[in-house]
TORLUM-813967 format. One line per 8 residues: their letters; for each residue x negated, z, y negated of C-alpha. Coordinates in steps of 0.2 Angstrom, whole numbers. Layout:
<atoms>
a> X Z Y | ...
</atoms>
This chain:
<atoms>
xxxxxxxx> 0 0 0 | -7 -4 -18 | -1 8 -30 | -2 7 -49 | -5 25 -56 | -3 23 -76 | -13 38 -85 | -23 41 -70
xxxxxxxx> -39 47 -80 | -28 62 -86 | -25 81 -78 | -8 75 -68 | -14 58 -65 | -32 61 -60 | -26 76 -45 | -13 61 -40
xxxxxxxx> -27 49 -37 | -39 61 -28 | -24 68 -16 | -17 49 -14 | -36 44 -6 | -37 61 3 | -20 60 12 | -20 40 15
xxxxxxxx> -36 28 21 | -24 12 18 | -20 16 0 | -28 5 -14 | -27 13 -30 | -28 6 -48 | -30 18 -61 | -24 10 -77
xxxxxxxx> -29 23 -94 | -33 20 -112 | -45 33 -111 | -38 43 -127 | -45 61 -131 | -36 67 -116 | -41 55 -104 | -56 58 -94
xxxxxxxx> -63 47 -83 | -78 61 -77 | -61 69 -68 | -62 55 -55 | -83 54 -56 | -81 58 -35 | -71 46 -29 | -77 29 -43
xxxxxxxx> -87 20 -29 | -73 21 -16 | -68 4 -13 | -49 8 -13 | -49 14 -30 | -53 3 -47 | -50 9 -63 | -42 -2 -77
xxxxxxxx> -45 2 -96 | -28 -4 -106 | -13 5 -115 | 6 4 -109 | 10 0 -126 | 2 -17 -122 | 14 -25 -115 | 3 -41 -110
xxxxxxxx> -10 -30 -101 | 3 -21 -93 | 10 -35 -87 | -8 -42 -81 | -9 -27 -72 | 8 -23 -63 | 9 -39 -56 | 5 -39 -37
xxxxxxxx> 8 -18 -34 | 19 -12 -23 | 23 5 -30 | 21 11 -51 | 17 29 -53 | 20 30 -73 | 9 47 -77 | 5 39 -94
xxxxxxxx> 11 49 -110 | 8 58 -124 | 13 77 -119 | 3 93 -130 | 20 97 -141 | 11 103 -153 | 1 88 -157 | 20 79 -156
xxxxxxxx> 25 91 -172 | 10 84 -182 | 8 66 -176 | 25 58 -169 | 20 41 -169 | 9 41 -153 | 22 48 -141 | 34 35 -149
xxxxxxxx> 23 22 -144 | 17 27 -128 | 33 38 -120 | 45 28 -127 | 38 8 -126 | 25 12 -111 | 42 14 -102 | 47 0 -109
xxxxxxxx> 33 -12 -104 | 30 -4 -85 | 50 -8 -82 | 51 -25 -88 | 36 -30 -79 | 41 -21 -65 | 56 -31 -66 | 49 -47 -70
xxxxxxxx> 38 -43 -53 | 52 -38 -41 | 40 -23 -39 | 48 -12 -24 | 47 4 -33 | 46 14 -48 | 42 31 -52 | 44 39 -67
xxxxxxxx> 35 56 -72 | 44 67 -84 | 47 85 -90 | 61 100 -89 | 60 99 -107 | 71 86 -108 | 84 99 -106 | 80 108 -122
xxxxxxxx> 81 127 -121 | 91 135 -105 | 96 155 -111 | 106 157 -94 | 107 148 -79 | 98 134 -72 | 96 113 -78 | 100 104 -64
xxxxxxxx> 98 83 -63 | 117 84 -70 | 111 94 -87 | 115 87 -105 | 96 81 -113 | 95 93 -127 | 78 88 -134 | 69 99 -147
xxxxxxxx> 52 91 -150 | 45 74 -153 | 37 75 -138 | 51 79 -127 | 64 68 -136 | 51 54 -131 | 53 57 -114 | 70 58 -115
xxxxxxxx> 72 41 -122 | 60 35 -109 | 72 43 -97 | 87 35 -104 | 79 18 -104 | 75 21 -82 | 92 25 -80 | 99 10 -89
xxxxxxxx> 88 0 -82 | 93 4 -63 | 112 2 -68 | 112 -15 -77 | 95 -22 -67 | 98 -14 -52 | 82 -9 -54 | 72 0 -40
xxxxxxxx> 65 18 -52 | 65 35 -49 | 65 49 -61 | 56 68 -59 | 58 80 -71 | 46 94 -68 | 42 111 -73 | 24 117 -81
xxxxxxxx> 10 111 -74 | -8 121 -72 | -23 117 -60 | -41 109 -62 | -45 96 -75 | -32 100 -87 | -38 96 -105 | -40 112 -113
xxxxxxxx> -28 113 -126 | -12 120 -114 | -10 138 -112 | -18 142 -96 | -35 130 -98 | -36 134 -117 | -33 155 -113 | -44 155 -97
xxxxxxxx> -60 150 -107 | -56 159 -122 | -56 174 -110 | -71 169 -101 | -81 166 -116 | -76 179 -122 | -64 176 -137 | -47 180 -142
xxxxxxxx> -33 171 -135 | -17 163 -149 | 1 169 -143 | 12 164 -152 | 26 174 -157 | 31 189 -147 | 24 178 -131 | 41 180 -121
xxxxxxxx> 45 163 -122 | 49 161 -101 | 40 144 -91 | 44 138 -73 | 27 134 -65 | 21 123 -50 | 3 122 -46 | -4 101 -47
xxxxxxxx> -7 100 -27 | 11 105 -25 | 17 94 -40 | 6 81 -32 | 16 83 -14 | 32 81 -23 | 28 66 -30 | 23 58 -13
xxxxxxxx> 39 64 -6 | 49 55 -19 | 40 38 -15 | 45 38 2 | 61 46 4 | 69 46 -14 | 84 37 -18 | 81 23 -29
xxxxxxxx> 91 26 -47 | 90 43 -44 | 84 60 -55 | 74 74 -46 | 69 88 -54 | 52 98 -48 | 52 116 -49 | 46 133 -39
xxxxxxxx> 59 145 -45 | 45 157 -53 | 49 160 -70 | 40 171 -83 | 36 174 -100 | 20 168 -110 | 12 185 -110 | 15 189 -92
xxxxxxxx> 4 173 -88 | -8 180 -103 | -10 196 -95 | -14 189 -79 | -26 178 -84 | -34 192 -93 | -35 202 -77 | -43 188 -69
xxxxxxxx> -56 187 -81 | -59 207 -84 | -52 206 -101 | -42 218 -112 | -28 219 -124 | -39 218 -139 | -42 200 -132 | -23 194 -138
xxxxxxxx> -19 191 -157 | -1 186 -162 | 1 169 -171 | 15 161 -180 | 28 156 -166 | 29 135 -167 | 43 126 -175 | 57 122 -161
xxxxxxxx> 49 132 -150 | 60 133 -132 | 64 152 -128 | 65 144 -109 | 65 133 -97 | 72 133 -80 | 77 119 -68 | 86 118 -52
xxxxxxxx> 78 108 -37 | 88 110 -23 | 91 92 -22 | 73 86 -19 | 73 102 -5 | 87 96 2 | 87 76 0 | 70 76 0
xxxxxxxx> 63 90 11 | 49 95 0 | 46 115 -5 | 30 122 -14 | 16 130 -4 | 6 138 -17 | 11 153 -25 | 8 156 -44
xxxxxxxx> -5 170 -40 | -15 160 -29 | -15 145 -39 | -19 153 -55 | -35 163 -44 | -39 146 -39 | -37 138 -59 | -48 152 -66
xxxxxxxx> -60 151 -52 | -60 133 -56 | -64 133 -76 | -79 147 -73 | -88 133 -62 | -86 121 -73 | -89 129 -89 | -99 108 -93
xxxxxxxx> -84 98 -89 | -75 108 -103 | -91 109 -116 | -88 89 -115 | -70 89 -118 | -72 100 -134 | -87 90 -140 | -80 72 -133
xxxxxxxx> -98 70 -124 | -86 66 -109 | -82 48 -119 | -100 43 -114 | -96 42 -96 | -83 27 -100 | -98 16 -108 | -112 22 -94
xxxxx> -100 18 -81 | -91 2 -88 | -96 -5 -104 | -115 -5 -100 | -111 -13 -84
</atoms>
């Protein structure tokens, strides 16, 4: 099977291709990523001489070199998006243009290329705050950021597209994501190094704002499952059920890392910021059969452990040193 995977140098897209070549030796992978500040192609460094994987620099907002590119796959894994939300508050235009047309492009060359399948990555935040209860694939959309009405839209334009086309796409909406190679401006990376270094760590607010988390290997299962035995024009959402605030998940990265509470300063809370999210899966467990195997203890043991070892991998994302790989490896080919 040739697979597509759009975003593929980032933190969700980069775990996917490494467990894609793990799990299957008749898989041939093309990794198609613009390489922007959170793109990293020194996250798949391992596995760039293996001859079932070949990276393609482009941008889904292209829609000719998206079109060059999908043509001949037999399944699109669309990981490509603009997703830090606060980044979406104070620059709009780039989840526009990429969550919103990258969509765009990917369908109607999947379409143009009768491409079996389509599977497109989203977020529980598509929901918008959930106080009480649970968002299951039913939910209203109730956006609340630039980033997460992006994906909505992106969302919207799937769905249309397998009713009038018939198109053959699949929709995910997960919870948090955490685990290695995530760039280091999302809570867990950003807090884990700060710890480790030594430095305070910015809660915003009170820190009681509550996130569903799944570990990437599980995410990265869920995924796989979808593919092979989701219904086409279907939604799934992907979640684990455990919930808790902000400063829970502080705390325990603190622990980890032998701080105290004098590491935590309170920062002005964000604007629009969700009080909480939480999704209901039981249709992926019971269409799809999938459950996650990693609790959020061991996985977080397993993140931390992973950021001390690799305290170079994250000097290069702050001082963009990690760019340099792309021209060693390709340009100066």
């Amino acid at each position: 099977m040739k697979i597509l995977l759009t975003g593929g140098a980032g933190f969700m897209g980069s775990n996917m291709i490494h467990y894609l070549l793990r799990e299957y030796k008749d898989v041939e992978i093309v990794n198609f990523d613009d390489l922007t500040y959170a793109g990293n192609l020194t996250n798949l460094s391992d596995i760039q001489d293996d001859p079932r994987y070949r990276f393609v620099k482009g941008n889904v907002a292209d829609s000719k070199a998206v079109d060059a590119v999908v043509k001949g796959v037999d399944l699109v894994i669309n990981y490509a998006a603009e997703t830090h939300v606060d980044r979406s508050i104070l620059e709009p235009k780039a989840f526009i243009d990429t969550n919103i047309y990258g969509a765009y492009n990917l369908l109607e060359a999947v379409r143009k290329h009768k491409i079996p399948k389509m599977v497109q990555i989203s977020t529980d935040e598509v929901y918008g705050a959930v106080m009480e209860g649970e968002s299951d694939e039913e939910s209203k959309f109730e956006p609340r950021s630039p980033y997460s009405a992006s994906k909505a839209a992106a969302d919207h334009l799937c769905s249309s597209y397998a009713v009038t086309y018939d198109m053959p796409v699949i929709i995910t909406h997960s919870c948090n994501f955490y685990g290695p190679y995530q760039f280091p401006e999302k809570l867990i990376p950003l807090f884990t190094m700060n710890l480790l270094e030594g430095k305070t760590v910015p809660v915003y607010g009170d820190g009681q704002q509550i996130r569903e988390w799944i570990f990437t290997e599980d995410h990265c299962r869920a995924i796989d499952a979808i593919a092979q035995k989701g219904r086409l024009g279907e939604t799934y959402n992907i979640g684990t059920g455990f919930r808790v605030p902000n400063m829970d998940v502080t705390r325990k990265l603190m622990e980890l890392t032998g701080r105290g509470e004098d590491a935590i300063e309170y920062v002005k809370d964000r604007p629009g910021h969700d009080r909480r999210y939480a999704i209901n899966s039981n249709k992926l467990r019971t269409e799809v059969g999938w459950e996650p195997k990693i609790s959020f203890e061991d996985g977080l043991a397993q993140t931390v452990e992973w950021y001390r070892s690799n305290h170079q991998w994250v000097d290069a994302c702050r001082t963009g040193s990690y760019k340099d790989y792309y021209k060693q490896q390709y340009v100066d080919r």
